[in-house]
C-alpha positions in Angstrom: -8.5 -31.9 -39.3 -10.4 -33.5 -36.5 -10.6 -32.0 -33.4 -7.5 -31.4 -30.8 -6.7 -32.4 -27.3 -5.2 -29.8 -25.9 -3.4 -29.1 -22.2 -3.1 -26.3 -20.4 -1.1 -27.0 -18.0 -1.1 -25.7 -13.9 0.9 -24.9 -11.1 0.7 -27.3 -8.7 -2.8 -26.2 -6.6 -4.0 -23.9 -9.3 -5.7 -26.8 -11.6 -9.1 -25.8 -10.2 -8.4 -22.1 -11.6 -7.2 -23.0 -14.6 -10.4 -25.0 -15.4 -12.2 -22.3 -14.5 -10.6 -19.9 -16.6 -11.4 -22.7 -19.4 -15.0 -22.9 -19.1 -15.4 -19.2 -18.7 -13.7 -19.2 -22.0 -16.7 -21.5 -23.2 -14.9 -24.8 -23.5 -16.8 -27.6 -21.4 -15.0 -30.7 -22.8 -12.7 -31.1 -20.3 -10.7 -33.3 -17.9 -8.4 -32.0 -15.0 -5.6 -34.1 -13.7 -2.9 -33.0 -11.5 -0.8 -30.5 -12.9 -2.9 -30.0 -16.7 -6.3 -29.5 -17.7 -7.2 -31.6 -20.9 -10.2 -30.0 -23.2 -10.9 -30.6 -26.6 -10.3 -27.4 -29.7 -9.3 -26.4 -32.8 -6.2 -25.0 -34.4 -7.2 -21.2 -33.5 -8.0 -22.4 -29.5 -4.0 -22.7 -29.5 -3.9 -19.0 -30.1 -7.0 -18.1 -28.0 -5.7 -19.8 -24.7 -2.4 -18.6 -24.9 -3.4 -15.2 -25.5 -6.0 -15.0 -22.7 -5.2 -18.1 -20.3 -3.9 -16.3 -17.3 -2.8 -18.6 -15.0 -1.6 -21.9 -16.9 2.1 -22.1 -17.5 1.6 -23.3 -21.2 -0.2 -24.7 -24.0 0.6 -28.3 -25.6 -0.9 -30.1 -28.6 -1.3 -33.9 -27.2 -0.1 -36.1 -29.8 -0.6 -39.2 -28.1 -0.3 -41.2 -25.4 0.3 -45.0 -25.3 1.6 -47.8 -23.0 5.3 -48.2 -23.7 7.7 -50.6 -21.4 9.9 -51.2 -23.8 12.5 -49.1 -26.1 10.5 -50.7 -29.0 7.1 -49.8 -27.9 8.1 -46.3 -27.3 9.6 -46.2 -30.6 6.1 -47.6 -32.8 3.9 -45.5 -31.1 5.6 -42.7 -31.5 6.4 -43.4 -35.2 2.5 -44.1 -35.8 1.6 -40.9 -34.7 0.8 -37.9 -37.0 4.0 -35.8 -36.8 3.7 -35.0 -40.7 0.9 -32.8 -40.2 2.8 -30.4 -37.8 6.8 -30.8 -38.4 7.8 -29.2 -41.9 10.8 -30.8 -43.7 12.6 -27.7 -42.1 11.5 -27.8 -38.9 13.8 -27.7 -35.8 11.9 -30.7 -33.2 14.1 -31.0 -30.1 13.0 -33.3 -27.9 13.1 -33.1 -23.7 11.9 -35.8 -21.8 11.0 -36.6 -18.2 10.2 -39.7 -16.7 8.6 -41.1 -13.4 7.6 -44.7 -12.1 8.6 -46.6 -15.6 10.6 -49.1 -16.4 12.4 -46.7 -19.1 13.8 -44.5 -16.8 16.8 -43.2 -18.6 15.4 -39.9 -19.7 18.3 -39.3 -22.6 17.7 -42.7 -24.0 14.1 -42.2 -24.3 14.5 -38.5 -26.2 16.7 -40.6 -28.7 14.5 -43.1 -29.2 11.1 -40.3 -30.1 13.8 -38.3 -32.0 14.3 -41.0 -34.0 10.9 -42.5 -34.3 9.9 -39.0 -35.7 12.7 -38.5 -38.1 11.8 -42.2 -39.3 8.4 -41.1 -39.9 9.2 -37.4 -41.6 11.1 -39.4 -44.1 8.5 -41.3 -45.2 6.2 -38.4 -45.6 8.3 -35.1 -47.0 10.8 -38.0 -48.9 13.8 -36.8 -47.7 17.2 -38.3 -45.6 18.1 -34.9 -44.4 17.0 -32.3 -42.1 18.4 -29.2 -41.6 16.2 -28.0 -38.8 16.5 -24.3 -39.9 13.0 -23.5 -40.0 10.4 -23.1 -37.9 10.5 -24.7 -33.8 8.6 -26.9 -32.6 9.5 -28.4 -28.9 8.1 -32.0 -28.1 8.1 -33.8 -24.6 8.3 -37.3 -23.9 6.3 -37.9 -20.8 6.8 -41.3 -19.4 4.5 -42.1 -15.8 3.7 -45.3 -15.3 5.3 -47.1 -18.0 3.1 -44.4 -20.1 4.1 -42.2 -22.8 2.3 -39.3 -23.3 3.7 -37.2 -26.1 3.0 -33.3 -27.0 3.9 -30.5 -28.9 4.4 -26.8 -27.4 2.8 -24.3 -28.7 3.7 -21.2 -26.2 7.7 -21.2 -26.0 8.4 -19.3 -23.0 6.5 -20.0 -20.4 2.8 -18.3 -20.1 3.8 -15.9 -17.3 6.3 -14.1 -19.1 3.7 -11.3 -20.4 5.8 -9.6 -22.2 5.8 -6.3 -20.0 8.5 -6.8 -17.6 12.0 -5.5 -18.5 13.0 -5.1 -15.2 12.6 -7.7 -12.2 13.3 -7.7 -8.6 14.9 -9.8 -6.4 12.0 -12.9 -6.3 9.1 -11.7 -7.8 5.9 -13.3 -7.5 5.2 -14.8 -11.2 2.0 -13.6 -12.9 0.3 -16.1 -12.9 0.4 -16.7 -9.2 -0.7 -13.0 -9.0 -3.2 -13.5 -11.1 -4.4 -16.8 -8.9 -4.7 -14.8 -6.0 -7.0 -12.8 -7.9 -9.4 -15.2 -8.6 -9.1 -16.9 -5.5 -10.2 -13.7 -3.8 -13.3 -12.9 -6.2 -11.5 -9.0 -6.3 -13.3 -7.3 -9.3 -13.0 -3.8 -10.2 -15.9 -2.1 -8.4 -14.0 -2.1 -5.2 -10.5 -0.8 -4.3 -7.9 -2.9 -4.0 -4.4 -1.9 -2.2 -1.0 -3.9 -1.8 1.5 -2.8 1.0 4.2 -5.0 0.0 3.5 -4.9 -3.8 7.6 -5.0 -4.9 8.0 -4.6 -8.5 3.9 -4.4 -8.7 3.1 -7.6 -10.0 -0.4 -8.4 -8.2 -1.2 -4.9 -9.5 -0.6 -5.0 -12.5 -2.3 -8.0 -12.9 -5.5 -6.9 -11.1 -5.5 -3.9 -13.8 -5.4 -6.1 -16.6 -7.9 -8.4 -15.6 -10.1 -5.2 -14.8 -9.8 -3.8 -18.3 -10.0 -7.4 -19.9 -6.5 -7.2 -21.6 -5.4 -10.6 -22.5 -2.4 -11.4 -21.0 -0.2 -12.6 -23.8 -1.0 -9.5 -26.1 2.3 -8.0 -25.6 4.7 -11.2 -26.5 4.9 -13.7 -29.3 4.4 -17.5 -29.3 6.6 -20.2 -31.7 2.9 -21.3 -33.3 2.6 -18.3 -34.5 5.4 -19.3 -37.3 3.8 -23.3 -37.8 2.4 -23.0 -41.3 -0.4 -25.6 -39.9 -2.1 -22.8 -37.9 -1.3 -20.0 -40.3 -1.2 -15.8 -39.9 -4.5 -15.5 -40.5 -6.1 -17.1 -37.4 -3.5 -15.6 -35.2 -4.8 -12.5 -36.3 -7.8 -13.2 -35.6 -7.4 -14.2 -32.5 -5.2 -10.6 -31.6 -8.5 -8.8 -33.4 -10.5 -10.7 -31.1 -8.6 -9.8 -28.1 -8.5 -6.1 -29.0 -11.4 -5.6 -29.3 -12.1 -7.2 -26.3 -10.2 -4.3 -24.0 -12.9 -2.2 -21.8 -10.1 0.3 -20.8 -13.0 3.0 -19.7 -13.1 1.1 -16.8 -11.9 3.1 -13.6 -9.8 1.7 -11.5 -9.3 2.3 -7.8 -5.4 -0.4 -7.9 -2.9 0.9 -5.6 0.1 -0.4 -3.6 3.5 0.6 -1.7 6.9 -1.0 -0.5 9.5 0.1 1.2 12.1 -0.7 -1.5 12.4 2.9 -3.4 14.4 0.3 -6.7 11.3 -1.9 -6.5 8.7 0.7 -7.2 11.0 2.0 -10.3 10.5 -1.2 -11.5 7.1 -1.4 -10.5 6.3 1.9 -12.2 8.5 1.2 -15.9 6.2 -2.5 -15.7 3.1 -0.6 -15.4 3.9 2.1 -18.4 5.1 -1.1 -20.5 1.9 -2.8 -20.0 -0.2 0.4 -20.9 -0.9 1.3 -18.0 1.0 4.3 -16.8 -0.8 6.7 -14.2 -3.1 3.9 -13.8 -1.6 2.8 -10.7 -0.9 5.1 -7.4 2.8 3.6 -6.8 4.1 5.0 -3.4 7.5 4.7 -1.3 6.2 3.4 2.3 6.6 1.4 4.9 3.6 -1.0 5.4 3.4 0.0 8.7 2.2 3.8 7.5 -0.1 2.5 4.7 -3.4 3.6 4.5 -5.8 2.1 1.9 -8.7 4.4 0.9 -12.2 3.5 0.1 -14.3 1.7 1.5 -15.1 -2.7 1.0 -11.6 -3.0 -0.8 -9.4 -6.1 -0.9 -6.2 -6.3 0.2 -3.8 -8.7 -1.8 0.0 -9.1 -0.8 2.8 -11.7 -0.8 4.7 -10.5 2.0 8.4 -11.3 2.1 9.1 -14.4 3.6 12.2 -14.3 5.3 14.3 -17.0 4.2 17.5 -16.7 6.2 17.3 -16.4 10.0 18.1 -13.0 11.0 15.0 -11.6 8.6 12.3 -13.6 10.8 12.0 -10.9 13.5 11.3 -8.6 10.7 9.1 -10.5 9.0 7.4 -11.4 11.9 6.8 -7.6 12.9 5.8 -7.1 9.0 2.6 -9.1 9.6 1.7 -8.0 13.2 1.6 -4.4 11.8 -0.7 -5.9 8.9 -2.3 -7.5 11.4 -3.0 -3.8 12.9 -3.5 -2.1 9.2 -6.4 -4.4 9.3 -7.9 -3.5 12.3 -8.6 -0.4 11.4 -10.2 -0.9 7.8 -13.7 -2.7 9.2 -14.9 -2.9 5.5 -12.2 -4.6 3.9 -11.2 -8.3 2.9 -7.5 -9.2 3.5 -5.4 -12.0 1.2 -1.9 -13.0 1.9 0.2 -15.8 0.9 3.1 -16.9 3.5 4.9 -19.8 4.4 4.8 -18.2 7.8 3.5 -21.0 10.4 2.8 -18.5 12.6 1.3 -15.9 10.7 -2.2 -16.5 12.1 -0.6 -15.8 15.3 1.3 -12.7 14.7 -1.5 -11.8 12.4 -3.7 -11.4 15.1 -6.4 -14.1 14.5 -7.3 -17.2 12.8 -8.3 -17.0 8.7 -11.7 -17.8 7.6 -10.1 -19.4 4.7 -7.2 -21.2 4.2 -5.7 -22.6 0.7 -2.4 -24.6 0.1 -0.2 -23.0 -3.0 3.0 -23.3 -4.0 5.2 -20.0 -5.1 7.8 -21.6 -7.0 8.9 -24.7 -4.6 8.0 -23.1 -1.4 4.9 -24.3 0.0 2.7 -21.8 1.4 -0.9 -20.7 2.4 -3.2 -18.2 1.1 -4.9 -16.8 4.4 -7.7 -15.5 3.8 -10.0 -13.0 6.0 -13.0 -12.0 4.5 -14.9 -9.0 5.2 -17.8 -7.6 4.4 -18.9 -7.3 0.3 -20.2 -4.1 -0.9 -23.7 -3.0 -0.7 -25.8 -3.8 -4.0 -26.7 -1.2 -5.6 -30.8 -0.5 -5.3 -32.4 -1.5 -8.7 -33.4 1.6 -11.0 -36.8 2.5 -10.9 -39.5 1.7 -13.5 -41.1 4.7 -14.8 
């Protein structure tokens, strides 16, 4: 088989992270767009990139992509596309659809035409007139922008920031991979502390202590590719070996956090043992006003809440004055917090040195960013 495009695709904002994440993963072939990253693979880079991708939403196979205008256009180009190789006679192939700036705007009409183009084409090559779709899923998307289609096949199923550790959840929580954005952005690494005073049901934590002891995110959960006969059990486990082995859990970590919410650090706490790391985390019950990191040149990384009805902005409002005053006292440390406060600078105390448009969900925010001082290097060992 010739190689695959594949997509990862990105929040909105986080592209630039994503492609990062990519090439650190040693593919170089690549194309970023807004909302995916494009890079050329194989069949077992589907199972590499969802297994360690940590901030993409999902993986997709791109079938192909073609000018279509008219029912009948969308219809041939989809039939002449390879859909043999994937879809078993007893494959289940919904179809969803989307469609933006083309003349085929009817989104339903469009998912009937490529499910029929596809059944059209299955017929030809398994020599069959029925299909019980009992078998095996495989969910394909009709993208039409521009009066083009691009079709794709998904290859993660739920979306990438359901890790698999999380039972529990709290009233919004901040999805992993937004967690593990912040992250990035913020160039945290494991040598120096990191503390969050609002850290809920411990998300930003939990992350941070994966990405310290190089556990691939999707370990813990399963993926519909791992049932497509094209890829196989053997390279999936290859790819879980791979990551396994991979794990530097000998790594200590200085991770802690608190909240007021007493329920949200349960949660925080059962997420943590589910991920593997129980005791690894210092959990605490505390108001951010009496938080107190320790260490010295640490990071602190926090998605306060953001007070969505009315009567909550006074609160939230005196939440970041007294980070503004937790700050002050920690000379050493960098500070990170994403808001859709237009005032937090001001309550905060002073300007960022950094800001960075993101978007938690719908709600556009800003990562502010006050960077302190990095750690002293270490002096190199003497030669004897």
């Amino acid at each position: 088989m010739p190689r695959l495009q594949l997509i990862a695709t990105a929040p909105m904002g986080l592209e630039a992270i994503v492609a990062r994440e990519l090439k650190e993963l040693g593919y170089t072939d690549m194309e970023v767009e807004n909302g995916r990253v494009t890079f050329s693979g194989d069949l077992i880079d589907i199972c590499r990139c969802n297994l360690w991708l940590r901030t993409s939403d999902r993986i997709l196979v791109k079938m192909g992509e073609f000018k279509a205008m008219t029912f009948d256009e969308l219809f041939e180009g989809t039939k002449a596309l390879p859909w043999e190789q994937w879809i078993p006679a007893r494959g289940e192939f919904p179809v969803e659809g989307r469609s933006h700036k083309s003349q085929l705007s009817s989104v339903p009409a469009c998912q009937g035409i490529v499910k029929k183009a596809i059944v059209e084409k299955l017929k030809l090559s398994h020599r069959t007139e029925w299909f019980p779709e009992d078998g095996p899923r495989y969910v394909i998307e009709v993208s039409l922008l521009k009066d083009r289609a691009l079709l794709t096949l998904d290859t993660t199923g739920p979306a990438l920031h359901k890790r698999g550790y999380r039972k529990l959840v709290t009233e919004a929580p901040l999805k992993e991979t937004m967690a593990s954005a912040l992250l990035q952005i913020s160039r945290w690494g494991p040598h120096r502390p990191l503390y969050d005073p609002c850290c809920g049901s411990g998300t930003i934590l939990i992350e941070a202590a994966m990405q310290a002891w190089n556990i691939a995110p999707g370990l813990r959960r399963s993926f519909p590719s791992e049932h497509w006969g094209i890829i196989g059990d053997k390279l999936w486990e290859e790819a879980r070996e791979e990551a396994f082995d991979a794990v530097t859990d000998d790594i200590p970590l200085h991770i802690a956090g608190s909240d007021i919410d007493p329920k949200a650090i349960e949660v925080a706490k059962a997420a943590a043992k589910s991920a593997g790391l129980a005791g690894e985390i210092d959990f605490k019950i505390l108001p951010a006003a009496k938080a107190l990191p320790e260490g010295e040149f640490g990071c602190i990384i926090t998605n306060p809440p953001y007070g969505e009805r009315l009567s909550d902005k006074p609160e939230v409002e005196r939440l970041i004055r007294q980070l503004g005053t937790m700050t002050g006292a920690l000379p050493t440390w960098s500070f990170f917090a994403l808001s859709p406060t237009k005032q937090f600078e001001h309550y905060f105390g002073r300007k960022a040195d950094k800001r960075r448009k993101l978007y938690n969900g719908r709600i556009e925010c800003q990562y502010y960013q006050y960077l302190g001082p990095l750690p002293p290097r270490k002096p190199a060992p003497e030669q004897s």
